[in-house]
Structure formats: C-alpha cells, structure tokens
C-alpha positions in Angstrom: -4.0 -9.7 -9.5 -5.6 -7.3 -11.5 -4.9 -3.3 -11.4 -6.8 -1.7 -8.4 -8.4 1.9 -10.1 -7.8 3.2 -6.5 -4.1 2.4 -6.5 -3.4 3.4 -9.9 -4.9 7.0 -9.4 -3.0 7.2 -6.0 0.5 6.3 -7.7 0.1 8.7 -10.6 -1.0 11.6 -8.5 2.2 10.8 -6.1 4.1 10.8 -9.2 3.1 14.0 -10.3 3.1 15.3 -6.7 6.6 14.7 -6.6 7.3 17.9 -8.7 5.1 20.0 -6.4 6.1 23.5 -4.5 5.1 23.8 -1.1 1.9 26.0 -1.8 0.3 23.3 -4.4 1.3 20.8 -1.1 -0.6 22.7 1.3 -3.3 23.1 -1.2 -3.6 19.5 -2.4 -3.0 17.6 0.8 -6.5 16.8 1.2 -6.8 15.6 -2.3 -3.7 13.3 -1.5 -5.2 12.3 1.7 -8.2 11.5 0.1 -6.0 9.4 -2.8 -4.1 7.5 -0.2 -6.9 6.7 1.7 -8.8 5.2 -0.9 -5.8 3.1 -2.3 -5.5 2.0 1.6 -8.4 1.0 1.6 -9.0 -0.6 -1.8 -5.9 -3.0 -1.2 -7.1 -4.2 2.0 -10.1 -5.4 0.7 -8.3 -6.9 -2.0 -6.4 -8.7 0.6 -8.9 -9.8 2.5 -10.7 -11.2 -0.6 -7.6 -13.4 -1.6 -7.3 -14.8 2.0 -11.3 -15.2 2.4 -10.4 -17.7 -0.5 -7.6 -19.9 1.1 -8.8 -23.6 2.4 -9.4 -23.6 5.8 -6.2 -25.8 6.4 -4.0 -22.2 5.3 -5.9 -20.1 7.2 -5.7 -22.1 10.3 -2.0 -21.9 9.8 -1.0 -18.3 8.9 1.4 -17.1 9.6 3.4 -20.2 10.0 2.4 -22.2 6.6 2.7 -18.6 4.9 5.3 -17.3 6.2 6.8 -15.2 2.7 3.1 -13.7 2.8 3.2 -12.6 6.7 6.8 -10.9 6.0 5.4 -9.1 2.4 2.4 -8.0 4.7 4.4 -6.5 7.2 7.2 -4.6 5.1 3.7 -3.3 3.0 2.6 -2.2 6.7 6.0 -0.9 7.5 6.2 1.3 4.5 2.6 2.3 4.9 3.6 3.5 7.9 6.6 4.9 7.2 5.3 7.2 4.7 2.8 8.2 6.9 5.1 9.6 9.2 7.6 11.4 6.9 3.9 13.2 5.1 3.2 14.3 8.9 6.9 15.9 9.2 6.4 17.6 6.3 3.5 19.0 7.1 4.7 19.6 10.3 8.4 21.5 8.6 5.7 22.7 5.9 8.9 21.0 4.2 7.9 20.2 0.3 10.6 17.9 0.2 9.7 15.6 2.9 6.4 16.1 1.4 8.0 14.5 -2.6 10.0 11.9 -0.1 6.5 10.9 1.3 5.1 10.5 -2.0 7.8 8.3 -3.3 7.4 6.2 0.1 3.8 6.3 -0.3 4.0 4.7 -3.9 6.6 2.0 -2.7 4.4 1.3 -0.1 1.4 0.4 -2.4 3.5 -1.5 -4.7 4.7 -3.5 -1.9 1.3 -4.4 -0.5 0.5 -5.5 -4.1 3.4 -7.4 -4.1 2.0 -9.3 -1.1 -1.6 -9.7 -2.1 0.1 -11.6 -5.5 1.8 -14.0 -2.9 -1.3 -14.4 -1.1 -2.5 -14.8 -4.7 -0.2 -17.8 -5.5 -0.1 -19.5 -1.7 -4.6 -19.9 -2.7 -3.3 -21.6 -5.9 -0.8 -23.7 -4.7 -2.8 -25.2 -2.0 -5.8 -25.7 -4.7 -3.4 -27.3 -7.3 -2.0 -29.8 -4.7 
C-alpha cells in the first residue's frame, strides 16, 4: 500500500496538535475536522479499491474466508469511533487534554485502518498467486 497524502497530513497535524493549549484547539478544530475527514475518507476508498479487486470467489465469502481482514476492519472502525467520541468530550469539557488524547486516538486509528487495507492487500494476492 502506498502512503495516502490525506492520511499523512492528518497524522502530522495530530502530532503537532498534540502540543496544543485549549485556545489553538478551539481555533483549529475545524481545520482538524476538516483533516480527519479527508483521511476518513481517503482510506475508505482505498479500501474499497483493494476489495473491488478480489475474485469474486473472496468477495462472496467475506467475512468468513477473510476473517483477519473483517477483525482489522472493525478494530480500525472501533478506534475511529473511539476517537470520535473522546474529540466530542473535549469539546464538550473544552478539555485540551481529551482533545491531545483524541488526537493520539485519532492517529492510531488511521494506522490501524491502513493496517487492514494491507491485509486486504495481501488476501487479493494470495488468492491470485494460488
């Protein structure tokens, strides 16, 4: 899998957000929003394009035949949402921790659903290979 530009630009300005006071929160959230929403969305269709490409015998059979790639996509869902909800508390608290927690959740959440698309990734090659 090659580096998604959405992704990486999400995951350095979480890094970086990670250091920030409430105020440059509650100014940037939109920005961050914005960033998460693209990487969201960027991954997905990464995902779908890896599974547009299994043989029909795989895609008649997920998640059973797959199951690795059905648990990776729902602990990158899980964490998606999980990071989700702690961004809403802190805004919520106004809390900048929460908010650097969120961040941190939000990055481990991306790298997780990258994480999957590679299985998804290796269960196209397999099957071709075989």
């Amino acid at each position: 899998m090659h580096k998604i530009a959405e992704v990486e630009a999400a995951k350095q300005l979480m890094t970086e957000a990670k250091d920030w006071s409430v105020w440059h929160w509650l100014t940037e959230k939109r920005r961050v929003r914005e960033a998460a929403d693209a990487a969201t969305d960027a991954l997905e269709r990464a995902e779908k394009k890896v599974k547009a490409h299994w043989p029909e015998d795989v895609r008649k059979l997920y998640p059973a035949a797959v199951r690795e790639v059905k648990k990776a996509d729902d602990a990158a869902y899980e964490a998606r949402m999980s990071a989700e909800a702690t961004f809403d508390e802190a805004e919520r608290r106004m809390s900048a921790r929460l908010a650097r927690e969120g961040a941190q959740q939000a990055i481990d959440a991306y790298c997780l659903h990258e994480h999957a698309i590679r299985l998804a990734e290796a269960v196209a090659r397999n099957k071709v290979s075989q």
